[in-house]
RONU-585228 format. One record per residue (C-alpha): residue number from 1; residue in three letters; x, y, z. Coordinates in Angstrom, 1 decimal, padded with zeros to 4 digits. Example, Ala and Ser with C-alpha at 12.3 -4.5 7.8 and 13.67 -1.06 7.14 Angstrom:
// RONU-585228
<site><num>1</num><residuo>ALA</residuo><east>012.3</east><north>-004.5</north><up>007.8</up></site>
<site><num>2</num><residuo>SER</residuo><east>013.7</east><north>-001.1</north><up>007.1</up></site>
// end
This chain:
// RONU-585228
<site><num>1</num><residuo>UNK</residuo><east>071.9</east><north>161.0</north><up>211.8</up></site>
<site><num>2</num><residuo>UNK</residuo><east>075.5</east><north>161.0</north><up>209.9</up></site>
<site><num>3</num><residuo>UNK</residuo><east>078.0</east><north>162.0</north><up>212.8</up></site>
<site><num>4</num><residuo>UNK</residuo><east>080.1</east><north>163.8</north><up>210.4</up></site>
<site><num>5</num><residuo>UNK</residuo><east>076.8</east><north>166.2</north><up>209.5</up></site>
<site><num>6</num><residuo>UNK</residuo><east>076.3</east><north>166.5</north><up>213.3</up></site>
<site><num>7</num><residuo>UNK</residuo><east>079.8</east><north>167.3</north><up>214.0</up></site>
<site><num>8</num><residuo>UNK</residuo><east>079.5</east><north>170.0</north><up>210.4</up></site>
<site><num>9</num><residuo>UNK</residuo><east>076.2</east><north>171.4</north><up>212.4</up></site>
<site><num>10</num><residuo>UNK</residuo><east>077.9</east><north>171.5</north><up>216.0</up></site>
<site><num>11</num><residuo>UNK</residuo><east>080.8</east><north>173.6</north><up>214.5</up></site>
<site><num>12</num><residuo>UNK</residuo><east>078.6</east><north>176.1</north><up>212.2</up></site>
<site><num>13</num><residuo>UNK</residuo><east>076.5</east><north>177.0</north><up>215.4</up></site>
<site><num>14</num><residuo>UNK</residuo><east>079.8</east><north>177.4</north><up>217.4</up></site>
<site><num>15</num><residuo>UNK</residuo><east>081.2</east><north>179.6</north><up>214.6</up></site>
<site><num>16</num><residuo>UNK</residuo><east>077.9</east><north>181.6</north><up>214.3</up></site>
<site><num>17</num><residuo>UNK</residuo><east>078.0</east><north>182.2</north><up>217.7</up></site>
<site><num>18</num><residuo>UNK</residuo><east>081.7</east><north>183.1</north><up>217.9</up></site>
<site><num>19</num><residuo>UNK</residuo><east>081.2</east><north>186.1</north><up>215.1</up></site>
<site><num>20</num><residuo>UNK</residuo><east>078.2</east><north>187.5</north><up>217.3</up></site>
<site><num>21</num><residuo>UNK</residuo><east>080.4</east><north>187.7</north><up>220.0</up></site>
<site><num>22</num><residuo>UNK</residuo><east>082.8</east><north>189.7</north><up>218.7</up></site>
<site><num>23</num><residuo>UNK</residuo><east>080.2</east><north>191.9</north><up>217.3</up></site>
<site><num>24</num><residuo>UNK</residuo><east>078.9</east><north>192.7</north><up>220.6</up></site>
<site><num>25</num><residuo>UNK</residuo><east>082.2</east><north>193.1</north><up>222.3</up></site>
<site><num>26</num><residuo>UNK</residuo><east>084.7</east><north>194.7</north><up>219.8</up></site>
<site><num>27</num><residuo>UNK</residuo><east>085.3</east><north>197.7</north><up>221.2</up></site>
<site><num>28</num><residuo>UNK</residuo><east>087.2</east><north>199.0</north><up>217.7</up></site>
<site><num>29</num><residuo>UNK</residuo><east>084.0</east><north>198.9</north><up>215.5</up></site>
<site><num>30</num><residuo>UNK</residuo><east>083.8</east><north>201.8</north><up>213.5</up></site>
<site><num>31</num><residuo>UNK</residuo><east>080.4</east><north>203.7</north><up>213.1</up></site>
<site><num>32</num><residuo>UNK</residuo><east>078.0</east><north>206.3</north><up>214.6</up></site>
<site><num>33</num><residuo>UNK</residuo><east>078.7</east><north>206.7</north><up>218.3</up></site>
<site><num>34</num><residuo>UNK</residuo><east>074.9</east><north>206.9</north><up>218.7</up></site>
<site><num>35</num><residuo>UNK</residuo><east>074.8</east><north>203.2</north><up>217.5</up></site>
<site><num>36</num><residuo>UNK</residuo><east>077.1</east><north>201.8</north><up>220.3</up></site>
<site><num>37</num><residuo>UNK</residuo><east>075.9</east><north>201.6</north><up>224.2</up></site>
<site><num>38</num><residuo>UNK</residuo><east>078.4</east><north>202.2</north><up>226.9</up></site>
<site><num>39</num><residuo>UNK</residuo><east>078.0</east><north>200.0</north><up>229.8</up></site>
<site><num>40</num><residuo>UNK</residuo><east>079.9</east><north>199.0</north><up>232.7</up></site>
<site><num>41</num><residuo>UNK</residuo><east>083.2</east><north>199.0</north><up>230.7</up></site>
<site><num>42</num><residuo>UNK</residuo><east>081.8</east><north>197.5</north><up>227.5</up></site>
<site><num>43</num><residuo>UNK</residuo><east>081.4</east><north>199.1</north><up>224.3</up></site>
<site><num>44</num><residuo>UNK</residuo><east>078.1</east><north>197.2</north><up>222.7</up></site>
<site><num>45</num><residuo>UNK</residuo><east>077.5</east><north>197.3</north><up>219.5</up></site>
<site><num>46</num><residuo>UNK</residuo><east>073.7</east><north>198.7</north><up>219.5</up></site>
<site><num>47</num><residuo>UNK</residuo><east>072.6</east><north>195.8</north><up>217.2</up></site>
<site><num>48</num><residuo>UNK</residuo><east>073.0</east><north>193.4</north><up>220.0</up></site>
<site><num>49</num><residuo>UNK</residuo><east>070.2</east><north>195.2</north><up>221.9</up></site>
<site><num>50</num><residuo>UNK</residuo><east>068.0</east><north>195.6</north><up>219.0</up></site>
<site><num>51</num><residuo>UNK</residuo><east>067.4</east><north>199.0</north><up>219.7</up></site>
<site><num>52</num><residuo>UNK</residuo><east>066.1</east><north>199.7</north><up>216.2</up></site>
<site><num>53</num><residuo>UNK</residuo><east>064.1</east><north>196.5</north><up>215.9</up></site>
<site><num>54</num><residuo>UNK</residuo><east>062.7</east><north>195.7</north><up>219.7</up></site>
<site><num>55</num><residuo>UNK</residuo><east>063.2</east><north>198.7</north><up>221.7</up></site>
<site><num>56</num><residuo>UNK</residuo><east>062.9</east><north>202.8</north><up>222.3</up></site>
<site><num>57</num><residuo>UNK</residuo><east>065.5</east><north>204.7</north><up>221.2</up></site>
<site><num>58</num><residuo>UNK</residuo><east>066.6</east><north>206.5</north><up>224.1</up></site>
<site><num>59</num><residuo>UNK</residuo><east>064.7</east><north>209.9</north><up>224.7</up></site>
<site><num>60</num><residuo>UNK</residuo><east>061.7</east><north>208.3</north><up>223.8</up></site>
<site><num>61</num><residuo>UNK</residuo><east>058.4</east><north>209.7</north><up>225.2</up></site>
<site><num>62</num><residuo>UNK</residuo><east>057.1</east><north>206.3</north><up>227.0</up></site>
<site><num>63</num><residuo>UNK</residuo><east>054.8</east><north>208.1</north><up>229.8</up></site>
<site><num>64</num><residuo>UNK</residuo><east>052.1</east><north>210.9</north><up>229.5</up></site>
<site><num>65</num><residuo>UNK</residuo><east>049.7</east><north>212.8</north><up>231.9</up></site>
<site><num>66</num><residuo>UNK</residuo><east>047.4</east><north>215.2</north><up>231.3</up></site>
<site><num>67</num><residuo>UNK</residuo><east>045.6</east><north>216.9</north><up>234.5</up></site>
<site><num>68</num><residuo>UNK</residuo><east>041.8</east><north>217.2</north><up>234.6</up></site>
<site><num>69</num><residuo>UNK</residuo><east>041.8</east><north>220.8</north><up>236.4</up></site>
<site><num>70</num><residuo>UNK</residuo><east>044.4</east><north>222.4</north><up>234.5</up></site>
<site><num>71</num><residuo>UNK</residuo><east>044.3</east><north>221.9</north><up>230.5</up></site>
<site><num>72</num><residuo>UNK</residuo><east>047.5</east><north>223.6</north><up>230.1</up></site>
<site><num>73</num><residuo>UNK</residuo><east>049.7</east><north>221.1</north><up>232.7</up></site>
<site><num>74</num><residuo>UNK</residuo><east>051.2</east><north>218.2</north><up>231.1</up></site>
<site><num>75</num><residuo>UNK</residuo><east>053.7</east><north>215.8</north><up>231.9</up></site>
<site><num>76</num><residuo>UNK</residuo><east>055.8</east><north>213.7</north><up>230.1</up></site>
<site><num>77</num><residuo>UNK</residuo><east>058.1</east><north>210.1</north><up>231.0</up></site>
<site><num>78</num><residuo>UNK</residuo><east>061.5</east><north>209.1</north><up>228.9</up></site>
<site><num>79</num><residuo>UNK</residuo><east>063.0</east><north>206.2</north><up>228.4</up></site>
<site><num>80</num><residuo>UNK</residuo><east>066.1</east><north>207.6</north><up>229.7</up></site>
<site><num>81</num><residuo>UNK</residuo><east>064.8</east><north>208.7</north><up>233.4</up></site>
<site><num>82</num><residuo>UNK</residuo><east>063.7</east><north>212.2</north><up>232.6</up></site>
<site><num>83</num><residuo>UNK</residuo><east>060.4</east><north>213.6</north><up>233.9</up></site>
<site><num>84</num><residuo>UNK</residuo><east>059.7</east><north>216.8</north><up>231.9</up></site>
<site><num>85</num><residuo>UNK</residuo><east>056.7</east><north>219.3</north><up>232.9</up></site>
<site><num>86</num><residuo>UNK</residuo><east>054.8</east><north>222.2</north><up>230.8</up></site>
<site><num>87</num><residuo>UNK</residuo><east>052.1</east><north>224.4</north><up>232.3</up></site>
<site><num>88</num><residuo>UNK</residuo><east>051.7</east><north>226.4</north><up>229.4</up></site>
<site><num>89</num><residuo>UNK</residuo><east>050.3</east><north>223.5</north><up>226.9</up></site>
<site><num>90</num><residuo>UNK</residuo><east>053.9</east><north>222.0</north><up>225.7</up></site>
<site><num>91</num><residuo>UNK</residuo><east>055.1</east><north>225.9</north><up>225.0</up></site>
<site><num>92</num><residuo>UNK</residuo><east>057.5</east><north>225.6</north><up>227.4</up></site>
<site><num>93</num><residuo>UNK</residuo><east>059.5</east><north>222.5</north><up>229.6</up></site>
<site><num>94</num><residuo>UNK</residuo><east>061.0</east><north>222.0</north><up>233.0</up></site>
<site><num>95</num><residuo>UNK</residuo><east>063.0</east><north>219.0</north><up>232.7</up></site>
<site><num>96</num><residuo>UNK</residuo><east>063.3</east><north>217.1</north><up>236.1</up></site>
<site><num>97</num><residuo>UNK</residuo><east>066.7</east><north>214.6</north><up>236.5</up></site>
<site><num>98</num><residuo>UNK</residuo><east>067.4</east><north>214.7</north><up>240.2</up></site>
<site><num>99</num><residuo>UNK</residuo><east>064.7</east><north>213.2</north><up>241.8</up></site>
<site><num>100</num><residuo>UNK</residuo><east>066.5</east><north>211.5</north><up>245.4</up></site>
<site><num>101</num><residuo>UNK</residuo><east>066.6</east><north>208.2</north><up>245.2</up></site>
<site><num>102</num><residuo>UNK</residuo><east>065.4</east><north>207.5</north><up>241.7</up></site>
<site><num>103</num><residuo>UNK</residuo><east>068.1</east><north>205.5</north><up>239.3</up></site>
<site><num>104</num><residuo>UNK</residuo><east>070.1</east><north>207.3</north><up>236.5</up></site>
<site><num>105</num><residuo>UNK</residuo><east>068.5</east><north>206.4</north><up>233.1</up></site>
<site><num>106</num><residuo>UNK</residuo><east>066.0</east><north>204.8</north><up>234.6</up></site>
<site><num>107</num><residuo>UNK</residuo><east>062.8</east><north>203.8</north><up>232.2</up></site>
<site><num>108</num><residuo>UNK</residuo><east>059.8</east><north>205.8</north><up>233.3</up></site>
<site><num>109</num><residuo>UNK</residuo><east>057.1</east><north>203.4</north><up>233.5</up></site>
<site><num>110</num><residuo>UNK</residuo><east>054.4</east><north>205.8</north><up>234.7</up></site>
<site><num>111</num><residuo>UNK</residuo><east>053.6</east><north>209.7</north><up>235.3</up></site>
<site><num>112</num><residuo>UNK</residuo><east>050.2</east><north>210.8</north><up>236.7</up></site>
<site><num>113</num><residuo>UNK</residuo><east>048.3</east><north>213.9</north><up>237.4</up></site>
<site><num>114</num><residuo>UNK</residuo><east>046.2</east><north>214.1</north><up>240.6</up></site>
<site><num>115</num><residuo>UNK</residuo><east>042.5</east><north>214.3</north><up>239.8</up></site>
<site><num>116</num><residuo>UNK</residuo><east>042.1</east><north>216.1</north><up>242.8</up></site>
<site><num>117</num><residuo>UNK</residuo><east>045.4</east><north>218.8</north><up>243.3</up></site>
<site><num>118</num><residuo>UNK</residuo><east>047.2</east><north>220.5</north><up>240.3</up></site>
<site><num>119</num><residuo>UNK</residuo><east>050.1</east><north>220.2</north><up>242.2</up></site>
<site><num>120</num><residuo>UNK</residuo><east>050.3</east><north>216.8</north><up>242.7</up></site>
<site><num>121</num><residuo>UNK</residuo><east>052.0</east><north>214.1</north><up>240.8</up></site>
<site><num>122</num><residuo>UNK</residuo><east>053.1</east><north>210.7</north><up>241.0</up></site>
<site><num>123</num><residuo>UNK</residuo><east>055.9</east><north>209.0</north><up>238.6</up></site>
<site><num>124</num><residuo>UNK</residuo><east>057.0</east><north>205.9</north><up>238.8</up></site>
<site><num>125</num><residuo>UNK</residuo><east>060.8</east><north>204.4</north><up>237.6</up></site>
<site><num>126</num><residuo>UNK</residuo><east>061.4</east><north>200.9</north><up>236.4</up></site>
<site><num>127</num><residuo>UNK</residuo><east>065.0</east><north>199.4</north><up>236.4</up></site>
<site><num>128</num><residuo>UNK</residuo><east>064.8</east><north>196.2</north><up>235.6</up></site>
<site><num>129</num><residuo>UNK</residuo><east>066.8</east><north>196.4</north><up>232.5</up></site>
<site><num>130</num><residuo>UNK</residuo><east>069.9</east><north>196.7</north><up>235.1</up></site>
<site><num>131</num><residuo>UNK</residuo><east>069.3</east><north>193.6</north><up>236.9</up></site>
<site><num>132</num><residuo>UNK</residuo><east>067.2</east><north>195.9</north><up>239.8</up></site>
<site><num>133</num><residuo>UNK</residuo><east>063.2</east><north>194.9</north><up>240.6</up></site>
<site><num>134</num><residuo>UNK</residuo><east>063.3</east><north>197.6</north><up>243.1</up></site>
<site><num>135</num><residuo>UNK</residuo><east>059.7</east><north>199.4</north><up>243.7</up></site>
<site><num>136</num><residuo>UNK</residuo><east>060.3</east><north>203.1</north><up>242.5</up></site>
<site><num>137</num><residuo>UNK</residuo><east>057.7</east><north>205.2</north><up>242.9</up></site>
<site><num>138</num><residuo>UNK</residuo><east>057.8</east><north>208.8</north><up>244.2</up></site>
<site><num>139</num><residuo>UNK</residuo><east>055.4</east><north>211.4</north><up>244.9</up></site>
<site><num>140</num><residuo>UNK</residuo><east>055.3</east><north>215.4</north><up>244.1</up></site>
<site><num>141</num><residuo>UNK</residuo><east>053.4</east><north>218.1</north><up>246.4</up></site>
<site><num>142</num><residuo>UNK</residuo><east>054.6</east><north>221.2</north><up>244.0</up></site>
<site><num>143</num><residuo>UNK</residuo><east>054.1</east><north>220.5</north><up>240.6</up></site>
<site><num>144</num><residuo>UNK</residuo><east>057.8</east><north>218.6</north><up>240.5</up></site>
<site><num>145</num><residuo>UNK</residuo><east>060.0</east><north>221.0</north><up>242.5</up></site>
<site><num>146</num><residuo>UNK</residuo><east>060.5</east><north>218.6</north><up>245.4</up></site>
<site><num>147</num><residuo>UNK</residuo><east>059.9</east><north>214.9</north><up>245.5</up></site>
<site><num>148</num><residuo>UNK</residuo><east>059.5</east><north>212.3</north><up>248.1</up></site>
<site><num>149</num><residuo>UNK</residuo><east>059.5</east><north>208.3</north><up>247.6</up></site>
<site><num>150</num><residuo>UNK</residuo><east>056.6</east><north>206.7</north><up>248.5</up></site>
<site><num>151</num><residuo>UNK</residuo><east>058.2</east><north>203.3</north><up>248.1</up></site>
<site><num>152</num><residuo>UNK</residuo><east>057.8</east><north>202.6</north><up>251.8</up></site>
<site><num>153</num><residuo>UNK</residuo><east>056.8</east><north>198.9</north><up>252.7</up></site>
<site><num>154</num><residuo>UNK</residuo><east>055.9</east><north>198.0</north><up>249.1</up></site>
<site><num>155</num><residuo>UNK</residuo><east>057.9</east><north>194.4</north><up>248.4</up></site>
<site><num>156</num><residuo>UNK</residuo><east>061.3</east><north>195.0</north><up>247.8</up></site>
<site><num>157</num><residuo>UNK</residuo><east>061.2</east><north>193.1</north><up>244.5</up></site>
<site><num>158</num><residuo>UNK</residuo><east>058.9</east><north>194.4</north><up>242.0</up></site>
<site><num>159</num><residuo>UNK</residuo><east>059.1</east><north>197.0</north><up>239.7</up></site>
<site><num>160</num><residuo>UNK</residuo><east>056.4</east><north>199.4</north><up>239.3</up></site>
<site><num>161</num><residuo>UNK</residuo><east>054.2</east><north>199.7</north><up>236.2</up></site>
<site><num>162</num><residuo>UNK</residuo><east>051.1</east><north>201.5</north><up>237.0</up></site>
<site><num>163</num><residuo>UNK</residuo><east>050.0</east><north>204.3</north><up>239.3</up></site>
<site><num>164</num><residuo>UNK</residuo><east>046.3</east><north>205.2</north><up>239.7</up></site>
<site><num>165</num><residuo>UNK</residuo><east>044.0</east><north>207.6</north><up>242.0</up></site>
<site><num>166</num><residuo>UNK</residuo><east>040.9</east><north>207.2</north><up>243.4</up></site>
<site><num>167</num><residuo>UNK</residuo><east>038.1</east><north>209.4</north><up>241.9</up></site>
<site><num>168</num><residuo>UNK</residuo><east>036.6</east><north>210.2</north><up>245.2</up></site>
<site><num>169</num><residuo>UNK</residuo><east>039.1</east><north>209.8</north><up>247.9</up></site>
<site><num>170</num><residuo>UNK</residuo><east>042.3</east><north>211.6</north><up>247.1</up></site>
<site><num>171</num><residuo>UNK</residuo><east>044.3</east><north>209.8</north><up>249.5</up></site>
<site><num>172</num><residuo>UNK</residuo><east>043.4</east><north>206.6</north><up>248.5</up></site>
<site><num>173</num><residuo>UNK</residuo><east>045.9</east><north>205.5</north><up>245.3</up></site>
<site><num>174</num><residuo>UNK</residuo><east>046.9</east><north>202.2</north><up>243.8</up></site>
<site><num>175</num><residuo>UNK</residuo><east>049.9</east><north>200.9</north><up>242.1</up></site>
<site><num>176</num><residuo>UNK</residuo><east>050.3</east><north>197.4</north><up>239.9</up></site>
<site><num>177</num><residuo>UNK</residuo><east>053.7</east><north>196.1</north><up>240.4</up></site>
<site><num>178</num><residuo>UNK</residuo><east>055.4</east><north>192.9</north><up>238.3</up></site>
<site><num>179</num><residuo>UNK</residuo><east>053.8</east><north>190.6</north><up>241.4</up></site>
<site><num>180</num><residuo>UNK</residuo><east>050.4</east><north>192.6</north><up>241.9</up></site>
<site><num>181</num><residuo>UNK</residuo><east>048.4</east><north>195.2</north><up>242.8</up></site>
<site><num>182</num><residuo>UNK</residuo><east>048.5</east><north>197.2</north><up>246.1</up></site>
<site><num>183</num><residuo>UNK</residuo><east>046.3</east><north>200.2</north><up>247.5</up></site>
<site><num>184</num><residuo>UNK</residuo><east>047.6</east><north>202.7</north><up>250.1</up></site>
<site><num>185</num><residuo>UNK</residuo><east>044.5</east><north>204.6</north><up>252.0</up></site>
<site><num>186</num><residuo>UNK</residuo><east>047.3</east><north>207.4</north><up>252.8</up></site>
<site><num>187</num><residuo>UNK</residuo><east>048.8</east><north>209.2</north><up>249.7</up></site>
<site><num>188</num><residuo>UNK</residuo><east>051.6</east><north>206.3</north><up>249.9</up></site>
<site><num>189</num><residuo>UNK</residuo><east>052.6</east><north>206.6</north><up>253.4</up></site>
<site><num>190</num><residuo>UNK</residuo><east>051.6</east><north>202.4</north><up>253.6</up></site>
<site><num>191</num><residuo>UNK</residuo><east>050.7</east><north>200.0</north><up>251.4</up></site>
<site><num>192</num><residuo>UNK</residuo><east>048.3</east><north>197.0</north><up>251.4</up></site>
<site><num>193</num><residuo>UNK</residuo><east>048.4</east><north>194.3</north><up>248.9</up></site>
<site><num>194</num><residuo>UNK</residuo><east>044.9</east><north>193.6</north><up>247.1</up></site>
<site><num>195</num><residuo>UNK</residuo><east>044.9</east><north>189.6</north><up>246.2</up></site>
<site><num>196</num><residuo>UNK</residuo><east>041.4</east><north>188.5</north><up>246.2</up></site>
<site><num>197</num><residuo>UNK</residuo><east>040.0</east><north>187.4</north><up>243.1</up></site>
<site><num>198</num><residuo>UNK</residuo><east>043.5</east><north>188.9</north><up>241.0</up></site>
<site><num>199</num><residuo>UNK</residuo><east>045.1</east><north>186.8</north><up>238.6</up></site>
<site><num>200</num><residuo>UNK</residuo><east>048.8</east><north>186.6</north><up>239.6</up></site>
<site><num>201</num><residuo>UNK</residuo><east>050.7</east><north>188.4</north><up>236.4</up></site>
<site><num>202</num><residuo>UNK</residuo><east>052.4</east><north>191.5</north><up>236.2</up></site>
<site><num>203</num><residuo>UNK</residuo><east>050.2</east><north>194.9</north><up>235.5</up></site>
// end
């Protein structure tokens, strides 16, 4: 190849590059303050995220329940870390942002209704889009008034994606994480990894 049309290629990539740059990180850039993110001290142009294109805008429904012993009980999972719960059909809403030890604006990978008690749930946060794997998962005895995490001695890296119930045995729920899938016998107190037979990808 030419070196002169190497060295023309070289410096076109290094501009293009250059101008996206200072799209991202111009804090000055006029426009709708619902198209920029705010993160640790950095104004980002939304673009660079492709909210519009690749992701949820944020207060996006991304998780949904509905319990088999009470038609009327719903619950609902944002984008944005919100749990929100209606036992009236979707008439009326308790939003829920303070569970302890859950991340602020964390994605809500996964809400779920006990098959067994009304009152139960389980939700489950992921927060990997702020550089933490952490398991997240926490569990509800009162329809969402208190919470406890039921984390416990799950791997310390890998986020949560999936929370399910036994149909028989109401103490015995399972949980697919980005490096498996694990079972506790004990409503969460412990957990067991199942790896027999399992293809190794995230669930």
């Amino acid at each position: 190849m030419n070196h002169s049309i190497l060295i023309k290629k070289v410096t076109l990539i290094i501009l293009i590059i250059g101008i996206s740059l200072v799209k991202i990180y111009n804090p000055v850039i006029a426009g709708p303050a619902e198209d920029f993110l705010h993160t640790k001290e950095i104004t980002e142009l939304i673009d660079a995220v492709e909210k519009n294109g690749a992701t949820s805008p944020y207060g996006t429904i991304v998780a949904f329940s509905e319990s088999p012993i009470n038609e009327g009980l719903l619950v609902i999972g944002t984008d944005d870390g919100l749990v929100q719960i209606t036992e009236n059909g979707g008439s009326t809403w308790k939003k829920i942002d303070n569970i302890p030890g859950a991340p602020i604006q964390s994605y809500v990978n996964s809400v779920y209704l006990s098959q067994h008690d009304e009152n139960l749930i389980y939700v489950a946060f992921n927060h990997h889009k702020y550089g933490d794997f952490k398991p997240y998962i926490f569990k509800s005895k009162d329809k969402g008034n208190t919470w406890n995490s039921i984390s416990n001695n799950l791997p310390e890296r890998g986020s949560v994606y999936a929370i399910e119930e036994d149909h028989e045995d109401p103490g015995l729920i399972f949980c697919g994480t980005e490096f498996g899938v694990f079972f506790s016998p004990n409503y969460g107190e412990r957990w067991k990894k199942l790896s027999s037979g399992l293809i190794k990808k995230n669930l």
